[in-house]
C-alpha positions in Angstrom: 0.0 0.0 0.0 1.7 3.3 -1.2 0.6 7.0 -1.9 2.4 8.1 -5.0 2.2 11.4 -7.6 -0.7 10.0 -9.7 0.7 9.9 -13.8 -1.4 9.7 -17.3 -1.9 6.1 -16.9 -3.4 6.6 -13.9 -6.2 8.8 -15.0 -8.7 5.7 -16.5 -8.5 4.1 -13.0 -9.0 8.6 -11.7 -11.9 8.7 -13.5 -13.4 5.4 -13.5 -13.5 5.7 -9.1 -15.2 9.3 -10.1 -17.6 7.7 -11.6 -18.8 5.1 -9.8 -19.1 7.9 -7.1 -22.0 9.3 -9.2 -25.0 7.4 -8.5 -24.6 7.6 -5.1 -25.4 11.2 -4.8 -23.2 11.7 -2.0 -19.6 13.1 -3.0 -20.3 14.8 -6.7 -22.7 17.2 -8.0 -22.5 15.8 -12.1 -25.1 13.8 -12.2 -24.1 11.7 -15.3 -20.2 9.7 -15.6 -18.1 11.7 -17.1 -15.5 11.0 -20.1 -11.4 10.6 -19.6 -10.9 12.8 -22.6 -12.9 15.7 -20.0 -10.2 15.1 -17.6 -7.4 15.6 -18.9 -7.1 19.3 -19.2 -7.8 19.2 -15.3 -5.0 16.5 -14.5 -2.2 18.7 -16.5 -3.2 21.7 -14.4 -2.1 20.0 -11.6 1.6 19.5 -10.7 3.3 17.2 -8.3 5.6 20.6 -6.9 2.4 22.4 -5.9 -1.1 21.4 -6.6 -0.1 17.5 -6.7 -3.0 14.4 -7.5 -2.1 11.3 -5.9 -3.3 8.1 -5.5 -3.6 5.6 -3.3 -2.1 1.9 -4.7 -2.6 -1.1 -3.2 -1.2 -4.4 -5.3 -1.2 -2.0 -8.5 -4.3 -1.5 -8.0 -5.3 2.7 -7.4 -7.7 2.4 -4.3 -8.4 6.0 -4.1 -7.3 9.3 -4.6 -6.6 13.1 -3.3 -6.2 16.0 -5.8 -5.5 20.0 -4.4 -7.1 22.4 -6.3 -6.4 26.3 -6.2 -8.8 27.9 -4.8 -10.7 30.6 -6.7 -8.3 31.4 -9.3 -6.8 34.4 -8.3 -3.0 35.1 -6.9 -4.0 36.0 -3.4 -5.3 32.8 -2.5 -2.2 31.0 -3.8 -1.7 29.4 -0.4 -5.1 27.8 0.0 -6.6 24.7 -1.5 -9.0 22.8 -1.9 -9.2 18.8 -1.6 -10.9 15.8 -2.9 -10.6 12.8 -1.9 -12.2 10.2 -4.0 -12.2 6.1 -2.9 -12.7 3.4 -5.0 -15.8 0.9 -3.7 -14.0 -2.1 -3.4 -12.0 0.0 -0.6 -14.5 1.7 1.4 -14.3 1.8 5.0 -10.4 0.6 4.9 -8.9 3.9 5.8 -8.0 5.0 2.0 -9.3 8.5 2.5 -8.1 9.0 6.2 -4.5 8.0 4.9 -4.8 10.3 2.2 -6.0 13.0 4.2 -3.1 12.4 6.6 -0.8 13.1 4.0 -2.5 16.3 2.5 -2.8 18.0 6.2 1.5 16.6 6.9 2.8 17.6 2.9 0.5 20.8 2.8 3.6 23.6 4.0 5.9 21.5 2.0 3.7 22.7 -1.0 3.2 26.2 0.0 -0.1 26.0 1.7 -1.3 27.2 5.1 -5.2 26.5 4.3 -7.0 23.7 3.1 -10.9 23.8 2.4 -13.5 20.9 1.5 -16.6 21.3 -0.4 -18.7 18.5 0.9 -22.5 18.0 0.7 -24.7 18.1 3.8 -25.8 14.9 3.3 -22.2 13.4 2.9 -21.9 12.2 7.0 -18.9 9.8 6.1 -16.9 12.6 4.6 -18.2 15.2 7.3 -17.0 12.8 9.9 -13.5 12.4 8.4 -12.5 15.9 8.0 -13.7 16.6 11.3 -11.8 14.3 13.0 -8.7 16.0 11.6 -9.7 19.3 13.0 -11.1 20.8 9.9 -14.3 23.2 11.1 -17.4 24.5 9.1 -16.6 27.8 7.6 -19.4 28.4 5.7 -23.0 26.7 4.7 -24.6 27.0 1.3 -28.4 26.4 1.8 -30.5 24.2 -1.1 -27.4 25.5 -3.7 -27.9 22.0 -5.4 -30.4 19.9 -7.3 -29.8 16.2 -7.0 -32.7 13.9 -8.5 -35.2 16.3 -7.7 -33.8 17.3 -3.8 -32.1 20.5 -2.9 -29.2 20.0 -1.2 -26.6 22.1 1.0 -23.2 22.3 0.9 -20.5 22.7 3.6 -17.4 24.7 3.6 -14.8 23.2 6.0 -11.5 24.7 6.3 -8.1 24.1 8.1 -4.8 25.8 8.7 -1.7 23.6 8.5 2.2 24.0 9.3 3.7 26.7 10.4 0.7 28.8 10.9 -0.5 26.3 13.0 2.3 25.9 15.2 2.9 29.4 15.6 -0.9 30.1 16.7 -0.2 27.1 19.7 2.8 29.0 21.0 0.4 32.0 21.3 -2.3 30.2 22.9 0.3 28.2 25.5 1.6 31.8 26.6 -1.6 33.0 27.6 
């Protein structure tokens, strides 16, 4: 079992996990599978020195996977990102995404970042759950901002600081 820099070859097994996702409602707001061809604009934006995908292998098989994306586009956000973290059925409930997570929150300073954000549906407890558990709070709640199958749902913003930031805002707090 080993987290790597995801390559090309890697994207079928990328999108194929996205995918099956889908139907479930839970993780994805496209509503229909989308195409490899789609996705690879979006895998050559990222880069393994700042905005890396990885996946998750176990017995050359990909498991799951974590991509940052920049948040919002624009330069003064450069040190902010946001994750996803997608797992592959077979592997659900095995600690794919918790491992992955580790290693975003742990690599995060090494890549520039002091912030990292999740987009993650109301509905979505498993994924609520996990990103609490590491410490990342709600910053923000989007009421009925999406139709799935006829339901409105919400969306949560949780965010996190990591590194440096982090440690500096301890000191501070074990002075007072």
């Amino acid at each position: 079992m080993k987290i790597r820099d995801a390559t090309e070859i890697d994207l079928p097994a990328i999108v194929e996990i996205y995918n099956d996702s889908i139907p479930s409602r839970l993780a994805t707001a496209d509503l229909e599978p989308i195409a490899i061809e789609s996705r690879k604009r979006w895998f050559e934006e990222h880069s393994p020195k700042n905005r890396p995908i990885w996946v998750m292998e176990i017995e050359k098989t990909i498991a799951g996977w974590l991509s940052f994306q920049s948040f919002y586009g624009r330069p003064a956000y450069h040190k902010t990102a946001e994750l996803s973290i997608y797992v592959s059925q077979l592997y659900h409930r095995q600690g794919i995404g918790e491992q992955l997570l580790q290693q975003a929150i742990a690599h995060s300073p090494h890549l520039g970042l002091n912030t990292l954000l999740g987009f993650i549906f109301a509905h979505n407890y498993p994924s609520l759950r996990l990103f609490a558990k590491y410490q990342f709070q709600q910053w923000g709640y989007l009421p009925k901002i999406a139709e799935l199958d006829g339901s409105e749902r919400d969306l949560i913003i949780v965010g996190r600081r990591v590194g440096e930031v982090e440690s500096r805002k301890s000191e501070v707090e074990s002075r007072k």
